[in-house]
C-alpha positions in Angstrom: 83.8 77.5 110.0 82.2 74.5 108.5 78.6 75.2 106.9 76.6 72.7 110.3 78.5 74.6 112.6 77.6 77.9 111.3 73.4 76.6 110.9 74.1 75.4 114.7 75.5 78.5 115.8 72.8 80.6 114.1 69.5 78.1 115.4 71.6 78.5 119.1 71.7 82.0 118.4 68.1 82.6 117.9 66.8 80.0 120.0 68.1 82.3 122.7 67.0 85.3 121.3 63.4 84.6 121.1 63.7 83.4 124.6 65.8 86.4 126.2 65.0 89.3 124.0 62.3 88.2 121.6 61.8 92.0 120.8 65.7 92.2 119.1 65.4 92.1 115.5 66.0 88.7 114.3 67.7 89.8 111.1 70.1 92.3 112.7 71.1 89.3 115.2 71.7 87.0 112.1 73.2 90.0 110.5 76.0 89.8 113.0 76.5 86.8 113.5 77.3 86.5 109.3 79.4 89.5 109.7 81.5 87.5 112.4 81.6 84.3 110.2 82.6 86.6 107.0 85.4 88.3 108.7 87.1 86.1 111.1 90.0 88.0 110.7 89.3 91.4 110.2 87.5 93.0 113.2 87.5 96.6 111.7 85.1 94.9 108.6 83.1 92.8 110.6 82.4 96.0 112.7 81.9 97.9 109.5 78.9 95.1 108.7 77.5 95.5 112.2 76.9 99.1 111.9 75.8 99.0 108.5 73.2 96.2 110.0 72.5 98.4 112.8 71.4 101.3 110.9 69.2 99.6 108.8 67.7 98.4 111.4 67.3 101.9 113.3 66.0 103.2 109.9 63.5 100.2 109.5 62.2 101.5 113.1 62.4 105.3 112.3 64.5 105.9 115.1 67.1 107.4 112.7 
């Protein structure tokens, strides 16, 4: 994916965040979307980066 289309995708990706679910942690949402863009083809290590994002997240929270 070419660099624009990636800050496009990512400034799209936000802008609906903040309007839809403003309380999601930005950095897990850019988190996954990086994960996606890193591992076009390899699902199981993209999912690998999302639940390594996830946790942190959780753990940031104290929910884990």
């Amino acid at each position: 994916m070419r660099t624009t289309d990636l800050k496009d995708l990512t400034n799209t990706v936000e802008q609906l965040r903040k309007e839809l679910h403003a309380d999601l942690d930005a950095s897990f949402v850019e988190a996954v979307v990086r994960a996606e863009e890193q591992n076009p083809e390899d699902d199981a290590e993209a999912l690998r980066a999302i639940q390594a994002a996830l946790k942190a997240v959780l753990v940031a929270m104290g929910a884990i």
